[in-house]
N, C-alpha and C positions, 0 to 999 in steps of 0.2 A: 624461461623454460621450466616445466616443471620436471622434479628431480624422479629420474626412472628408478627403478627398482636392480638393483643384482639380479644380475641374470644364474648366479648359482641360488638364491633362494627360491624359484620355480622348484616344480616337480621334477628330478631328473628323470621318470617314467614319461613326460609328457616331451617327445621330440617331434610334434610336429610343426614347431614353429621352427627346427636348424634344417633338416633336410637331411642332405646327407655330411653338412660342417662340422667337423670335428677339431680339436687342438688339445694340445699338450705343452705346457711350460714349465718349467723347474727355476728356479730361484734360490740363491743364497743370501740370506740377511745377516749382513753383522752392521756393527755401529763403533764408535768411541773408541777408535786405535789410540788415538792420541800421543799417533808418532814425536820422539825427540823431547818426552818426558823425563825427567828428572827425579828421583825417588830420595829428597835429602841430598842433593847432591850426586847423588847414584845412578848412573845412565842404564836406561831397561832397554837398550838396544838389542842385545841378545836374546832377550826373550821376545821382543818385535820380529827378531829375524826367522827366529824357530816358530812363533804363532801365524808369520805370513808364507811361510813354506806349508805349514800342515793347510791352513786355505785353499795354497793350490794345490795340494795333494786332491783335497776333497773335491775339491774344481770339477779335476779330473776322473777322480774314480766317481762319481756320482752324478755325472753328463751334467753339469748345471749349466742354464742356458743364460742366466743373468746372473752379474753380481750387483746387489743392493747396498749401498753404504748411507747410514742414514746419520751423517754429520758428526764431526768430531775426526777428521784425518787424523788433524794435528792436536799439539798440545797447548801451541801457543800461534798467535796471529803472525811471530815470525819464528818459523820452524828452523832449526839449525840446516846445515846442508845434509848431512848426514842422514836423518829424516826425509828430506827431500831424496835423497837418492833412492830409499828404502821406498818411497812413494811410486816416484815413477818406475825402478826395476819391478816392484809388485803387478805393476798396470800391464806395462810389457808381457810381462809370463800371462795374467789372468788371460789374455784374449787370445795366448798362444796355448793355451792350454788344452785345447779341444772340444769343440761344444762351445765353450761360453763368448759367444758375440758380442754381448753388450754388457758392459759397466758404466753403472748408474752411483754418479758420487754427490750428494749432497753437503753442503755446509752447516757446521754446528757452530755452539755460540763461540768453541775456542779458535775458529776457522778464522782465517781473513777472506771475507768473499773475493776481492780482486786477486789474492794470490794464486786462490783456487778457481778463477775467473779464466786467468792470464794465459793458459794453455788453452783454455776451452775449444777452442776453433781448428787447432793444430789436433787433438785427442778426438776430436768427432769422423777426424778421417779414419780410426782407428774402432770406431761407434762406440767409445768411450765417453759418455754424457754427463759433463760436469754440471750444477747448478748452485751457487756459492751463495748466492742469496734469491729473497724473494727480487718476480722482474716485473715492470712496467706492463709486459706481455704477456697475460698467464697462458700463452698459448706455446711458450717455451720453457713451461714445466713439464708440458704435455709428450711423454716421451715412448714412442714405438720401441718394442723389445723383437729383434729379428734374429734370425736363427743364419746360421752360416753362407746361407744362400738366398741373404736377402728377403725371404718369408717373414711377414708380423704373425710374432706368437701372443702377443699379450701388449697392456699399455700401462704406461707409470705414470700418475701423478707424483712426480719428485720436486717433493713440498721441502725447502730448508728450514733454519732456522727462523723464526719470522723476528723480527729488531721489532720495536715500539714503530720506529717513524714507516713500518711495512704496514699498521694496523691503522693508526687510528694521529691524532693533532689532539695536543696534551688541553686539558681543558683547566683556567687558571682557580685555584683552590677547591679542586673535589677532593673528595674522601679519598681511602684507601679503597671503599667498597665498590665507590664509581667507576674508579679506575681501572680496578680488577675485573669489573662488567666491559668496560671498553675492552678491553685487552681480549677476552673470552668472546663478544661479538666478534671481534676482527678477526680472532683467529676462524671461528665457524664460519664465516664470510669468505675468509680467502680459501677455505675447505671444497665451501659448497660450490665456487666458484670455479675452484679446479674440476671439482668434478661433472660440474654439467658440460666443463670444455671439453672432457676428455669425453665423455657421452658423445661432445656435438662430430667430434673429430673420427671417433671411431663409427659414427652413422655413416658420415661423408665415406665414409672409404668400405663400408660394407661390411664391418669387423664387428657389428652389434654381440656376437658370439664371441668373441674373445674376453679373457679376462680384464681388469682393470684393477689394480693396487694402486696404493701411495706409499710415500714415507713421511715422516716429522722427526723435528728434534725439540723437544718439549716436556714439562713439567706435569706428566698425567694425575689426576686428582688421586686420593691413596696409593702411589705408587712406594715401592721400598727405597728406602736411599741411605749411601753409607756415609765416611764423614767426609770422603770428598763432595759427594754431592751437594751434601748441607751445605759447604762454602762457596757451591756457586747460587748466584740469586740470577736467575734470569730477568724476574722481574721485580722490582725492589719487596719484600716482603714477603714473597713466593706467589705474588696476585697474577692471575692469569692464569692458573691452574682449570683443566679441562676436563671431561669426562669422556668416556668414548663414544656419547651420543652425539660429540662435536663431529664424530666420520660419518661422512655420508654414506648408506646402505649400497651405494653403487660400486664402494670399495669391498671386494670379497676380503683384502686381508689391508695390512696397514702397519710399515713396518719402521717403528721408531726408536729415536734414538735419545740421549743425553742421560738416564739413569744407567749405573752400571751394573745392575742386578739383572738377570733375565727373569719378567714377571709379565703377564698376564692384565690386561687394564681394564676392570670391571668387568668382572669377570667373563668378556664377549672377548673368548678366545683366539679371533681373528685379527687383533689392536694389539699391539703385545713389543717390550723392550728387546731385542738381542742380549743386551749386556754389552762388557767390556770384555774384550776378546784375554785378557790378560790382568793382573790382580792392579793396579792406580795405586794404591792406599792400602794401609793394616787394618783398615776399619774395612777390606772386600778379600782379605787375607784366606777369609774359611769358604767363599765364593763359589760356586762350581760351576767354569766359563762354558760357554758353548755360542753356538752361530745356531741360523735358523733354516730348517730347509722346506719351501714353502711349493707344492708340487697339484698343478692345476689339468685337469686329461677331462676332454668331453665337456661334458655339459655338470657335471658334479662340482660340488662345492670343494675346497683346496684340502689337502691333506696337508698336516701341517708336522714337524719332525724338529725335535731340538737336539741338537746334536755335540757330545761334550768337546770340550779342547784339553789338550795335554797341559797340563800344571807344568812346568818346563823350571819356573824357580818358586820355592816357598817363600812367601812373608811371615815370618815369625813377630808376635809381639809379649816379650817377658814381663809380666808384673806381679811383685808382690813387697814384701820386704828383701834387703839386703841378703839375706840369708836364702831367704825363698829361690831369688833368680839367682843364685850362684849355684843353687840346688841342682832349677829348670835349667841352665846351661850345660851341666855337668851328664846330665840325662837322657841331653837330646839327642837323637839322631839326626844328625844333617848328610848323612852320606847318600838321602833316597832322592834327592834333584839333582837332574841336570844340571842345573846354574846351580853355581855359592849361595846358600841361602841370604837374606837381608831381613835383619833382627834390630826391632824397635826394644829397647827396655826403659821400664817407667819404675822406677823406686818408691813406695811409699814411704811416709813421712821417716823420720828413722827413730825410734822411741829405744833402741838400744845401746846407745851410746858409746861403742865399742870400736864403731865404724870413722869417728869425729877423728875431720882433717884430709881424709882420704878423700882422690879425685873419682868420681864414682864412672867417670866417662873413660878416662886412662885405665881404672881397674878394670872393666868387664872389656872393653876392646882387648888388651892381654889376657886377659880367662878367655875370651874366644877363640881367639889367635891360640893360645895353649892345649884347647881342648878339641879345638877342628877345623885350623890349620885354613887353608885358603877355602875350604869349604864353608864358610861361616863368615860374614861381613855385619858387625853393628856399626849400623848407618845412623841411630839416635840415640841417647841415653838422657832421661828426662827424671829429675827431682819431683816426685810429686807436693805439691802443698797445701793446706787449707787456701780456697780459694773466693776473694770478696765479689761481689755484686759487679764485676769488671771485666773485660775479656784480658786487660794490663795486668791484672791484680800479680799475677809471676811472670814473670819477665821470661825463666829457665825455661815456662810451658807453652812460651807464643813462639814462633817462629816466622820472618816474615814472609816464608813464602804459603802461612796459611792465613794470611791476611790482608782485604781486599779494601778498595776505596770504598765500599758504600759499608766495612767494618768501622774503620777509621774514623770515618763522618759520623756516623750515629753514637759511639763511641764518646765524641765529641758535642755532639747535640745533648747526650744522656749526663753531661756537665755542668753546661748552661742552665738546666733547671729549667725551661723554658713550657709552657703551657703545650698543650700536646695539638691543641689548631694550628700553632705555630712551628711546630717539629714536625709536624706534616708535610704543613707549606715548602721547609725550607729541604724538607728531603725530595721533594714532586722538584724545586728548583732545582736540586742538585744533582738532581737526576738528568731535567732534563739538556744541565750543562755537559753532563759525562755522552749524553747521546751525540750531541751537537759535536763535539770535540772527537769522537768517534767518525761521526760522516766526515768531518773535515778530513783528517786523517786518510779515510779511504780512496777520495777526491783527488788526493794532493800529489 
């Protein structure tokens, strides 16, 4: 089938091909809750609970008729209960909310597809449209957006995360560069593919005038990324990285997930990240969160609205010398959030020697505690020090929960000394062990 044209890039002066068909859709895009996070040990539940009420606040003062969530529920493949609850009570309120009919939740990489699978069938009685991973049947990506009375306002391609074994069958000793070609074919493959379903589907039922979106959760080529995002590798390398000429034109908008900045993807203003509805990391500390509101009427192309979110807790991060952040503590204001602020401090090296013997993590936890009381929580206190050609080389400045199997491994491979055809090799192997071991898993 050859791939049609968006029906918002016509002339909107030219209406003789709708008649008298009109429609109107509103939408809200967010991404990357990543409910049941851990901040250091730091539970961000509070600010999950205050960032998913201001949601439905918006829900409802601004008639939205879809909610989009484009992968990343959770934080981890098994989410505590707590998180679970905060999931489905969200779900409950969004479709009671007024207006909004249908929620569209897609799977991101930190998702378990079967966990977010496992309601799927019980949540559609509700036209709440789970998709956990990519399916066997892309005709169950294909998803009607209906308004309260049963009317199709619009259609979603809700595209998830796509795995390696969704693309493509690993080919034995290609490049990095081959690989990264497969990966980038697969993904524009499985694109184009949703979207001439969703063409074929919306001809069949007469909706050629309605709109049609997607989502993804994916690595866009020059996208912004902070230092969570640097740790995760979706594809080993960062290979598979796409453009936004990977969407097909039939998409008027495309609304994606897994970077936590809100940006823009070359600069075709219609492809574009949400963000992280809430701060992850000290490295998305100075961030300014927002959701998306994406608003389709008539025959005209979408208006598109980024809409801020309330800061509800600050991430502080102190560094300087000893001196310096005893300075920044003394100085700060923490009485302007809601939540107890959470304060990273990094010490550089100490060349004053004044300080020799002192526990540098017991003394600022007491200077904050002394200086602002339950308003002020250091959740890190980190020794800076010259650092060797190693991510081990300080033990004080690794932590393991910023450190992943395919660190460890290469880490390990960058030991051996080993020829680089051969570090290849055995990273494509041990890749595609961790995939295998993966499926199995979800199987079982």
């Amino acid at each position: 089938m050859t791939m049609k044209k968006c029906i918002f890039e016509r002339d909107s002066t030219n209406n003789e091909n709708f008649g008298f068909l009109t429609f109107f859709m509103k939408i809200l895009h967010t991404a990357d809750w990543h409910l049941g996070r851990r901040l250091h040990g730091q539970e961000l539940t509070p600010e999950h609970d205050l960032m998913l009420d201001e949601l439905i606040a918006i829900i409802r003062e601004r008639r939205i008729n879809a909610l989009v969530h484009a992968g990343d529920v959770f934080d981890s493949a098994n989410p505590p209960n707590y998180a679970l609850r905060q999931y489905y009570s969200f779900l409950t309120r969004a479709v009671q909310a007024g207006g909004c009919s249908t929620v569209i939740i897609t799977g991101g990489n930190h998702d378990s597809p079967s966990a977010l699978n496992a309601p799927k069938h019980l949540l559609e009685t509700m036209n709440i449209h789970v998709v956990g991973c990519a399916t066997e049947n892309i005709n169950e990506e294909i998803i009607p957006v209906k308004d309260a009375n049963g009317q199709t306002l619009g259609y979603c391609a809700a595209v998830p995360f796509l795995r390696d074994k969704d693309l493509r069958y690993s080919q034995p000793g290609e490049s990095d560069d081959d690989r990264s070609k497969r990966l980038i074919e697969g993904i524009r493959k499985h694109y184009e593919c949703a979207a001439n379903t969703a063409l074929e589907t919306m001809s069949a039922a007469k909706h050629e005038h309605l709109p049609l979106f997607a989502t993804g959760h994916l690595f866009a080529q020059g996208g912004k990324t902070g230092d969570l995002d640097k740790k995760e590798q979706i594809h080993v390398g960062n290979l598979g990285q796409i453009g936004a000429d990977a969407f097909p034109e039939a998409f008027s908008y495309v609304a994606l997930g897994h970077l936590h900045s809100p940006q823009i993807v070359g600069k075709r203003y219609t492809v574009r990240y949400s963000g992280s509805p809430i701060a992850l990391d000290f490295s998305e500390r100075d961030d300014a969160k927002e959701v998306v509101i994406v608003e389709w009427k008539d025959n005209q192309a979408p208006t598109i609205e980024s809409l801020p979110l309330t800061a509800h807790r600050r991430l502080m991060r102190f560094s300087g010398t000893w001196r310096e952040v005893e300075s920044a503590l003394k100085t700060y204001d923490a009485s302007k959030s809601a939540l107890p602020v959470l304060a990273e401090i990094r010490i550089q090296p100490n060349a004053e020697g004044v300080f020799a013997g002192l526990n540098p993590d017991e003394h600022f936890r007491t200077l904050a505690t002394k200086l602002h009381g339950s308003q002020m929580l250091i959740v890190r206190v980190v020794q800076e020090r010259p650092r060797a050609d190693s991510v081990f080389a300080s033990a004080d400045e690794v932590q393991l929960e910023e450190l992943t199997h395919e660190l460890v491994f290469e880490e390990r491979l960058k030991r051996e000394g080993l020829e680089a055809a051969q570090t290849r090799e055995l990273k494509q192997t041990y890749k595609e062990l961790l995939a295998l071991f993966g499926e199995k898993e979800e199987t079982a």
